[in-house]
C-alpha positions in Angstrom: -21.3 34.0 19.4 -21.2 30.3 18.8 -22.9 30.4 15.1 -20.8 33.5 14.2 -17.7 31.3 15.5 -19.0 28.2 13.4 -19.9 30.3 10.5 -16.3 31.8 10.2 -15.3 28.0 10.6 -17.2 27.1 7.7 -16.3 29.9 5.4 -12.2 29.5 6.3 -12.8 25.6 5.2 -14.8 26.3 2.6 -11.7 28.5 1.1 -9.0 26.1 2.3 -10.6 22.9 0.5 -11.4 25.2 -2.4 -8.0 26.3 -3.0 -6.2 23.1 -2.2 -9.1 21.9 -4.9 -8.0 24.5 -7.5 -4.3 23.7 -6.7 -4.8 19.4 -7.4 -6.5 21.1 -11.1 -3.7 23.3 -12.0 -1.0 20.7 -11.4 -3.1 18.5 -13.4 -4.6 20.1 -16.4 -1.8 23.0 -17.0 0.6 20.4 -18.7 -2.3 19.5 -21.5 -2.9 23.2 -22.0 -1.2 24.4 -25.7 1.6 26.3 -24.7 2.8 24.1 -22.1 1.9 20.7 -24.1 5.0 18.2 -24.6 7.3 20.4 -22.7 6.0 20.3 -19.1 4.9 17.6 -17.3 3.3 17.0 -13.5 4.5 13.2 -11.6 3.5 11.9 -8.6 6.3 10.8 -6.7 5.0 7.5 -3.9 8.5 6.2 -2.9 11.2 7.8 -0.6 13.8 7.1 -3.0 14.6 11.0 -3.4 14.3 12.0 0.7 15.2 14.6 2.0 15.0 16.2 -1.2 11.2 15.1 -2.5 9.5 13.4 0.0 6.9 10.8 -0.5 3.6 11.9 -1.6 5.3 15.1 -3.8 4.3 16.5 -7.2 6.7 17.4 -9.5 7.0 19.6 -12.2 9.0 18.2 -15.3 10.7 20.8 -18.1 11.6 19.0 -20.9 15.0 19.6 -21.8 17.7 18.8 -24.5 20.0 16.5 -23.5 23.4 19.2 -24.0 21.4 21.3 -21.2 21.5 18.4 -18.8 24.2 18.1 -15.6 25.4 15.7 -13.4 23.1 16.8 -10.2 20.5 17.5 -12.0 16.4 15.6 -11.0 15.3 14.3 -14.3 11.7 11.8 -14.1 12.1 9.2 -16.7 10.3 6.4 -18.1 10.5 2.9 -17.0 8.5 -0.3 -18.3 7.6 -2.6 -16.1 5.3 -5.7 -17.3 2.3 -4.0 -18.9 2.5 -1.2 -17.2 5.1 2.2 -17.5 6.2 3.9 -14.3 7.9 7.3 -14.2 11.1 7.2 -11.7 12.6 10.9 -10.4 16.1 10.7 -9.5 19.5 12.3 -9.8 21.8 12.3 -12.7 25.3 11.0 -11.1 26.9 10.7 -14.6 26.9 11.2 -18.2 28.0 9.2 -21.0 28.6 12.0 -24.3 29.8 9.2 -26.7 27.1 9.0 -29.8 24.3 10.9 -30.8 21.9 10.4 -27.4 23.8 10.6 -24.4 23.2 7.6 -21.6 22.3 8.8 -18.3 23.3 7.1 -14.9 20.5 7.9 -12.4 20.2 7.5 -8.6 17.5 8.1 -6.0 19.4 10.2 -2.9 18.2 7.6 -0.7 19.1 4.4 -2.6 22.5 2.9 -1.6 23.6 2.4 -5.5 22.7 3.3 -9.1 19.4 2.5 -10.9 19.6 -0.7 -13.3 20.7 0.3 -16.6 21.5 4.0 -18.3 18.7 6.4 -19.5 18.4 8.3 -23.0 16.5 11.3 -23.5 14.1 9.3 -25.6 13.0 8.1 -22.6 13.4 11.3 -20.6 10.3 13.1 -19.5 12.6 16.1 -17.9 14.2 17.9 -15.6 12.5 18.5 -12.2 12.3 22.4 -11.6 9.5 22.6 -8.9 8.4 20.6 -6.1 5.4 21.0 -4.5 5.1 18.6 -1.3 2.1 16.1 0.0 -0.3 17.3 -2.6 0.3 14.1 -4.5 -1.5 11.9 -1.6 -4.3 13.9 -2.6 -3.9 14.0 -6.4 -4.0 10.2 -6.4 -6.7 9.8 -3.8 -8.7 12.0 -6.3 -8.2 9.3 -8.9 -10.0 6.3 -7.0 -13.5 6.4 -6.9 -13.8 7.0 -3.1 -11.9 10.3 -3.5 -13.9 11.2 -6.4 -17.1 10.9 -5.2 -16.1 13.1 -1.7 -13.8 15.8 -3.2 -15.7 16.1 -6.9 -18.9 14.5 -6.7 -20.8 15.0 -3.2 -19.9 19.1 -3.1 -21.3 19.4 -6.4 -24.5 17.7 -5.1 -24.3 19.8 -2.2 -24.0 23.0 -4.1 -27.0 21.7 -6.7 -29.3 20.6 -3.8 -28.4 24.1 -1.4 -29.0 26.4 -5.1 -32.5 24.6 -5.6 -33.3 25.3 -2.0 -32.8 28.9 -2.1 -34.3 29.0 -5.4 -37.4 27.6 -3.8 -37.2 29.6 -0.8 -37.2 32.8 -2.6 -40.2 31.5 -4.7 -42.2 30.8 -1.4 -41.3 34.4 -0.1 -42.7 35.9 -4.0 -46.0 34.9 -2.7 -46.5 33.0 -5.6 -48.4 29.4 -6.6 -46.6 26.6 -6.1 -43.6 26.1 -8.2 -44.0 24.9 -11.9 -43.7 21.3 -12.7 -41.7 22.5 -15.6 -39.0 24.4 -12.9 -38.7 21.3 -10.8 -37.6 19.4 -14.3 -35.5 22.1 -15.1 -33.4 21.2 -12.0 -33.6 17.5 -12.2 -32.2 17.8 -15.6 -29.5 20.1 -14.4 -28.9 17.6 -11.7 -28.6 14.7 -14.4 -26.4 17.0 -16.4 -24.0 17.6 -13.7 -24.1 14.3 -12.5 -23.0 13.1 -15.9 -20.3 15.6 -16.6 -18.7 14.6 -13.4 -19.1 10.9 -14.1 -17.2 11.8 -18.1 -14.9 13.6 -15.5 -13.6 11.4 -13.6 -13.6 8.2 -16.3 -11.7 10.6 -18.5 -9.0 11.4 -15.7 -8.5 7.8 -14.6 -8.7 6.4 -18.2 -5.0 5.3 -20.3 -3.5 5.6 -16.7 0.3 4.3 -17.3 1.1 3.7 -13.9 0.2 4.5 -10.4 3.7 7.0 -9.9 2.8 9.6 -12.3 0.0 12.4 -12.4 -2.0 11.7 -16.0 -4.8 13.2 -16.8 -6.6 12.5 -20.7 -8.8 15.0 -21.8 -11.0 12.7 -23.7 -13.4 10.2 -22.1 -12.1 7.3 -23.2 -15.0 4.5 -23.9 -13.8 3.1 -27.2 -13.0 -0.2 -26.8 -11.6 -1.2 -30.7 -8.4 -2.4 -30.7 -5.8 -1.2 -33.8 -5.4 -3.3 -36.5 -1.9 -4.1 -36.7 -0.3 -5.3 -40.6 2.5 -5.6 -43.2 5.1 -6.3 -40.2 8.0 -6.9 -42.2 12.1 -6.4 -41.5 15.6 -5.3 -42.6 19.0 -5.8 -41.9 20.9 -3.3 -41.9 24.8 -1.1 -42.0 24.3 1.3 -38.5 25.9 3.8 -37.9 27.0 3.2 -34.1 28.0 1.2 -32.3 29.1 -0.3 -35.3 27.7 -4.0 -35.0 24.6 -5.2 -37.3 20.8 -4.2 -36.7 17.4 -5.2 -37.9 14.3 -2.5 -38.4 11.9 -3.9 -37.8 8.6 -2.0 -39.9 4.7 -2.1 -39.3 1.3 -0.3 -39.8 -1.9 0.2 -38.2 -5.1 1.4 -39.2 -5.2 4.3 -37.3 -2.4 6.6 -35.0 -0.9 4.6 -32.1 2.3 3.9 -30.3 5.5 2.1 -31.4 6.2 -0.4 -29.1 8.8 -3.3 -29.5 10.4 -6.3 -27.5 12.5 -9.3 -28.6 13.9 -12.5 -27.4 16.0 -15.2 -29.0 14.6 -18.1 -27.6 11.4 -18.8 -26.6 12.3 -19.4 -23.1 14.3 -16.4 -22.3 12.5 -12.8 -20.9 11.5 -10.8 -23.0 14.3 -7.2 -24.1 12.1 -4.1 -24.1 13.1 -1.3 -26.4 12.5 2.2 -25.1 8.8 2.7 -24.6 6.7 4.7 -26.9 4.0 6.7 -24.8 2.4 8.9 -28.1 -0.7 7.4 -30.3 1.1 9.4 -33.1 1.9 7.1 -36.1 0.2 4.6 -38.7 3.8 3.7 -40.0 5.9 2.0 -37.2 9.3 1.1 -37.4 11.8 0.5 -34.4 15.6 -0.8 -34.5 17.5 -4.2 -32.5 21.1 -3.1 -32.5 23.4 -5.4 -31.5 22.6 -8.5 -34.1 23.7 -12.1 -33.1 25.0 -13.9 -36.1 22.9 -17.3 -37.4 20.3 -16.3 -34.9 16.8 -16.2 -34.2 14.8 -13.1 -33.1 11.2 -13.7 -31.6 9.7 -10.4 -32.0 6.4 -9.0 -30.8 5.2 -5.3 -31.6 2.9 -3.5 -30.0 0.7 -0.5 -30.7 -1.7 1.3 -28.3 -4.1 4.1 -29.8 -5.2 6.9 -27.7 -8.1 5.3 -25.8 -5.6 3.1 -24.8 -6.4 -0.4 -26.5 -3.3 -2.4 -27.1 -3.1 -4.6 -30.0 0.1 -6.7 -30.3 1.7 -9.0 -33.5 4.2 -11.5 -33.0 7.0 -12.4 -36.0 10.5 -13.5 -36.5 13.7 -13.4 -38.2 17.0 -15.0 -38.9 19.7 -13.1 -38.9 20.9 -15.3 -42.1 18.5 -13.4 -44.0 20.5 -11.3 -46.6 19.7 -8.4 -48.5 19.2 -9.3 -52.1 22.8 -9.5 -53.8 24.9 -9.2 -51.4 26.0 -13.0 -50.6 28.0 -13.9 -53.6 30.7 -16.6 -53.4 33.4 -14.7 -55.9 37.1 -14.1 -55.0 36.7 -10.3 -55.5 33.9 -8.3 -53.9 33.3 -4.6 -53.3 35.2 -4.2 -49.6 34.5 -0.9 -48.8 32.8 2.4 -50.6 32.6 6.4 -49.7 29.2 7.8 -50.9 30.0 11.2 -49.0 33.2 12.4 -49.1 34.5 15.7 -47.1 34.1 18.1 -50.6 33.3 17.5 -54.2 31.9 14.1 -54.9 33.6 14.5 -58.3 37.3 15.7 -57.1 40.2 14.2 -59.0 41.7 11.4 -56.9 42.7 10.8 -54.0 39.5 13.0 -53.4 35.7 12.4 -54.4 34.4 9.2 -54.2 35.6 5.7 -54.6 35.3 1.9 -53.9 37.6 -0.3 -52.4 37.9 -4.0 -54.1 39.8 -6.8 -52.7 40.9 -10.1 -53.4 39.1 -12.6 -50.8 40.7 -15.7 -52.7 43.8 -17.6 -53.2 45.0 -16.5 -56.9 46.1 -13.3 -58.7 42.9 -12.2 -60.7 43.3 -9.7 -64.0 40.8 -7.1 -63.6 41.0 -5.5 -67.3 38.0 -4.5 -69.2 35.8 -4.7 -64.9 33.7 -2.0 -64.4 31.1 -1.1 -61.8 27.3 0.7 -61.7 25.2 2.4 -59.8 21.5 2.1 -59.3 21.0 4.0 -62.8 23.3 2.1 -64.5 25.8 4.9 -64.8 29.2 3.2 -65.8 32.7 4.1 -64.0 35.1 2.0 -66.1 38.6 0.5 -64.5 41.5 2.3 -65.9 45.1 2.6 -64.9 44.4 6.4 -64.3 41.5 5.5 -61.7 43.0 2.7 -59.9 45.7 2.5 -56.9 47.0 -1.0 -55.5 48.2 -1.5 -51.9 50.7 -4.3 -53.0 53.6 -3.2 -54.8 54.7 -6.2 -56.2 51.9 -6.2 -58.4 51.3 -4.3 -61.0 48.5 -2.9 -63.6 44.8 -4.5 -63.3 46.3 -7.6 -61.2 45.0 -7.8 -58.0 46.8 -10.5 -55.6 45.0 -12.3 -52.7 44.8 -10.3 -49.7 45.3 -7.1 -51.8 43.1 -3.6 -51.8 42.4 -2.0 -55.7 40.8 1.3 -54.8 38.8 2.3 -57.7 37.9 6.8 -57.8 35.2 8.3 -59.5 38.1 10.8 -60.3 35.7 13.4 -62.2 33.5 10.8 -63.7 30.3 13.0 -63.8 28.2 10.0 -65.2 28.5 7.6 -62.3 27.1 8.7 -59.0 26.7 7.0 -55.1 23.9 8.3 -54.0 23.3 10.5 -50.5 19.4 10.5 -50.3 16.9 8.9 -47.8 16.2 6.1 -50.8 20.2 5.7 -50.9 22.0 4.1 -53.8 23.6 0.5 -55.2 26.7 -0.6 -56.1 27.1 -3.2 -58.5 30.7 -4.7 -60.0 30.6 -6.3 -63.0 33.6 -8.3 -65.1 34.7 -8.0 -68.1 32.2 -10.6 -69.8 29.2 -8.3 -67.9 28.9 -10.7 -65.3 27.4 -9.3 -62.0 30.2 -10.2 -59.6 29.2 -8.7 -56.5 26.8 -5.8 -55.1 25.8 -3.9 -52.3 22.7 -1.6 -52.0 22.4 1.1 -49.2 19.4 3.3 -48.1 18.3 5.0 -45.1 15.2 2.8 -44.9 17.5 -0.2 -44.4 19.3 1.5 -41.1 22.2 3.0 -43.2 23.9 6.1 -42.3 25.0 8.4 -45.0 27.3 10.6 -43.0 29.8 12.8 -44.1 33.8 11.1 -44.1 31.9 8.2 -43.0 32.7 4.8 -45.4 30.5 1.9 -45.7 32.7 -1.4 -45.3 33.3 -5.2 -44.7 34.1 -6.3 -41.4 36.4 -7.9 -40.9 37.5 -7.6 -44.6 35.7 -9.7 -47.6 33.2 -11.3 -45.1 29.7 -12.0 -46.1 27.0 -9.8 -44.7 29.1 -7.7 -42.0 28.9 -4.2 -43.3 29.6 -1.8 -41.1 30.4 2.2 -41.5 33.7 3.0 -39.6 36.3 5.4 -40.7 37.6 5.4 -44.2 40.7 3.4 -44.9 41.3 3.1 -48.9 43.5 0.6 -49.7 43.7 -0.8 -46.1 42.1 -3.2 -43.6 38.8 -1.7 -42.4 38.7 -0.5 -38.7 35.7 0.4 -37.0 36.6 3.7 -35.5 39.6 5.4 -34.7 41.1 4.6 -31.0 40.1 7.2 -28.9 43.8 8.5 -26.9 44.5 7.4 -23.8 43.4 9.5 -21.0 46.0 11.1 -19.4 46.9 10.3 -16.0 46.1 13.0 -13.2 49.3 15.1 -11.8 49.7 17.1 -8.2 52.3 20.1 -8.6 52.5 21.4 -4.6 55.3 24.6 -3.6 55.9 26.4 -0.7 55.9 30.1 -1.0 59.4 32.2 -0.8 58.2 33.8 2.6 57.1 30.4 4.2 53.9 31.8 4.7 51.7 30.4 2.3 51.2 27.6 0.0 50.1 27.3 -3.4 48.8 23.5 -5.8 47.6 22.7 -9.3 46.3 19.4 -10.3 46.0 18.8 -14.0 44.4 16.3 -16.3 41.0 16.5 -13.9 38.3 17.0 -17.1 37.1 13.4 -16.7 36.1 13.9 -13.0 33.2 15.5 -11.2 34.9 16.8 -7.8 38.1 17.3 -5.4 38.4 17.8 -2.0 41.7 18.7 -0.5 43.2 18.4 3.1 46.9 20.1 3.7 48.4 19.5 6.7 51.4 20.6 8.4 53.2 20.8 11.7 53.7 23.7 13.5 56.1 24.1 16.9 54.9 20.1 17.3 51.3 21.3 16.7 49.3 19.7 13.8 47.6 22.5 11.6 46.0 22.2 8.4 44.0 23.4 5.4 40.9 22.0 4.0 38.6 22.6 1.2 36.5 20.7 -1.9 34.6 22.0 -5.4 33.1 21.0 -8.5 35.3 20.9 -11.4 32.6 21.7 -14.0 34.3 19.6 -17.1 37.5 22.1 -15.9 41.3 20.3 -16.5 42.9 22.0 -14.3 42.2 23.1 -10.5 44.3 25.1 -8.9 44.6 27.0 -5.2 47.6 29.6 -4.8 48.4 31.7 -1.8 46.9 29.5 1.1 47.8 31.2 4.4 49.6 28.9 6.7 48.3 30.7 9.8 45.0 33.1 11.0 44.1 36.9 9.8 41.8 38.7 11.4 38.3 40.1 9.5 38.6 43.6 11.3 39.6 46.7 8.9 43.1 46.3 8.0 43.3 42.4 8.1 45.7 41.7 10.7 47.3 37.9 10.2 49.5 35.7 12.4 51.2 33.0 10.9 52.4 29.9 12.4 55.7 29.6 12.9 58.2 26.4 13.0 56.5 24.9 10.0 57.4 21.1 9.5 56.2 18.2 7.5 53.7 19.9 5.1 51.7 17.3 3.2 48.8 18.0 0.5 46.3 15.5 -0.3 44.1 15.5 -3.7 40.8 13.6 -4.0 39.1 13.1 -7.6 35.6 11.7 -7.7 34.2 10.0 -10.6 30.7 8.7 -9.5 31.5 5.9 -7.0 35.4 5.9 -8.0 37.6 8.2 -6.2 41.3 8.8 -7.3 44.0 10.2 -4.1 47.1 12.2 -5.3 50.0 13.0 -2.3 52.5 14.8 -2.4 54.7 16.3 0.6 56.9 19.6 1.5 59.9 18.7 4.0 62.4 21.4 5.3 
């Protein structure tokens, strides 16, 4: 009774470790399987920054997602570098900033009393959460050490070898047969070896390129390759970007075989070093990676990085001034090339005020004669200054003078010789007088951080500076501007009324789009009794919120909804609350009668 009792024991652990075993593999490998490749990902999670939603020691599933598709609520696991080392944090999105092309993302664990340090991009988002499976992770990352390798992987495969030789040798005895072969018993010692040595590739492969302790990784490959990339050619430029409209350097290098684009920076030796966004994927040869935010007449200590897929780091260190100009375009004249459109809404050609044009202007302190100027592009096509081509934005002058301060906007006005390039490779700009001296240029290309967007100018700024190009909106024959000023917002408003019959009440807040949630609390007096009304939603991006027909009183859920309404009604008051994140906006307003 005892061995039957033991046996069952034995089989139901047997299929409880087994499955928990097949469950740690699934979570692991199904990620790196094709179909779910790049677009799912399984984390550990070994804080309690989440509870009670994930506790510590949870897996969870990650769906890559595209940023529109993302909420405010919503789990995302994103990417955080620390030292050497990346860790993957989950926590909730508690707001969005839309403004530019990726969207910044303000995270915060459930449990933590304030915001995580900085906002998160989807280049650095791994995805949303969409499944949580609890306490497996204790075991997923006791798997990884050696101790838990060796008990959960490595000793039951023993066990299994040394029980299957056993019976193999029991069932030979029971044949009646000589001794077993010396060639059977090598047999299984090299199938012993053979598993031994797959488990050991195992493991070393699983706990290889391990980016940090939070997240589940596993590398198919067994990574023993010790070579580090070769990293050359680590050059820069400065560029025109596109936002947030302030100077930027791309900084390009290459390596001798695939690896990661890593970058940080520092203007003096003595400060921390700024991390860019880390690159996890040993997928390019050709590395480039942008510093927005330039400081003029600095310094910029750079130091790129590259990992390849085994994981071996090589690293480069160089600098840059932020003096350094682009060939041509410091030039000491009185009039330079202010501002040009290289992609204008419609035909590049279109008679004028349409098409294409450049924007001169007169940095100096003297009237200049502009007769016989003309300007190029990278070809050498010629667009001539005539009166027919030309507008002025002083009055007082007239024909080819141009006074100081003033705009001369020159239009390609159906010129079908002279072209601004919209390509990757760009175009130049070159103004010439009229003895063919080269008075000022300005080249622009992709590869040199430039946006060639549609309606979007490059420019000067401020105007007839030296090196500050920016791209903000057009403005021909007028001062540059970075962008347009975005409208106020407008200011919340309450509308509360009483109904005819007294016996309900009815409010509409407008001007709510730029908050998350309300809650609302009505009360009133009835017959010296305090009563009141309470409730709270989520606006969903809505501008308006409105609640009509509030009963001031009881009905009853049996058939035929009997109600009894509160009589002797006094003092109603109605108070709005707006949430914004942490900032929370009250709107009052009060009934008397």
């Amino acid at each position: 009774m005892k061995k039957a009792l033991l046996k069952k024991l034995l089989l139901s652990g047997k299929i409880f470790f087994g499955l928990i075993l097949v469950l740690v593999i699934v979570v692991s490998v199904f990620p790196l399987l094709p179909p779910f490749k790049n677009y799912y990902h399984s984390r550990t999670v070994l804080t309690g920054s989440m509870e009670p939603k994930i506790s510590k020691g949870s897996v969870v599933i990650n769906q890559w997602l595209d940023q529109k598709k993302l909420k405010i609520g919503d789990v995302i696991t994103y990417q955080h570098p620390s030292d050497k080392k990346i860790i993957y944090i989950t926590h909730r999105i508690v707001k969005i900033d839309k403004t530019g092309l990726l969207w910044r993302f303000e995270t915060k664990g459930d449990a933590n009393p304030a915001s995580d340090f900085g906002l998160v991009t989807q280049a650095g988002t791994e995805g949303k959460v969409i499944l949580i499976i609890p306490l497996i992770g204790y075991l997923i990352e006791f798997f990884k050490t050696p101790v838990g390798f060796i008990l959960l992987v490595a000793l039951p495969l023993l066990i299994f070898i040394v029980r299957q030789a056993r019976d193999v040798l029991q069932m030979w005895k029971k044949r009646n047969v000589p001794p077993v072969p010396k060639v059977l018993v090598a047999i299984l010692l090299a199938f012993s070896f053979l598993a031994a040595r797959i488990s050991f590739v195992t493991y070393a492969s699983f706990t290889s390129g391990q980016a940090a302790i939070t997240g589940v990784t596993l590398s198919t490959a067994a990574s023993f390759e010790s070579v580090l990339p070769v990293i050359s050619n680590v050059s820069h430029f400065i560029g025109t970007p596109g936002s947030p409209n302030q100077k930027k350097a791309t900084v390009s290098w290459e390596t001798n075989e695939p690896a990661t684009s890593n970058l940080k920076w520092r203007t003096d030796p003595a400060d921390p070093w700024t991390a860019l966004t880390v690159d996890t994927i040993a997928d390019q040869t050709h590395h480039s990676r942008d510093i927005d935010g330039l400081l003029p007449e600095a310094t910029y200590y750079v130091e790129v990085e590259s990992a390849d897929s085994a994981g071996n780091s090589a690293t480069a260190s160089y600098s840059f001034n932020t003096s350094d100009l682009r060939a041509g375009v410091d030039w000491s004249e009185d009039i330079v090339i202010n501002e040009f459109l290289p992609n204008p809404i419609g035909n590049d050609t279109a008679l004028m005020p349409g098409g294409e044009w450049i924007e001169l202007y007169n940095r100096g302190s003297s009237t200049h004669n502009l007769q016989s100027w003309y300007l190029t592009d990278f070809e050498g096509s010629r667009l001539n200054l005539t009166l027919g081509n030309i507008t002025s934005s002083n009055s007082s002058t007239t024909g080819f003078d141009i006074a100081p301060g003033e705009f001369m906007v020159v239009y390609r006005n159906g010129n079908s010789n002279f072209e601004l390039n919209n390509s990757f490779w760009g175009d130049e700009v070159n103004l010439y007088s009229s003895t063919n001296i080269l008075v000022d240029q300005h080249s622009y290309s992709v590869a040199f951080g430039d946006e060639v967007l549609e309606n979007k100018s490059i420019a000067r700024y401020p105007d007839g500076t030296d090196n500050n190009w920016f791209d903000p909106i057009p403005s021909p024959g007028r001062p540059n501007v970075l962008e347009v000023q975005p409208l106020p917002t407008p200011t919340p408003s309450l509308e509360f009324s009483l109904r005819g019959d007294k016996k309900a009440v009815s409010f509409t807040v407008s001007n709510v789009n730029a908050f998350e949630k309300i809650s609302y609390e009505i009360v009133y007096d009835s017959i010296g009794e305090d009563k009141g009304i309470a409730g709270s939603a989520d606006l969903n991006g809505e501008n308006t919120f409105s609640r009509s027909n509030l009963l001031l009183g009881t009905c009853s859920e049996i058939e035929g909804k009997v109600c009894v309404y509160d009589e002797g009604i006094t003092k109603l008051h109605l108070k709005a609350t707006l949430f914004s994140g942490s900032v929370e906006t009250v709107l009052e307003k009060g009934i008397d009668y």
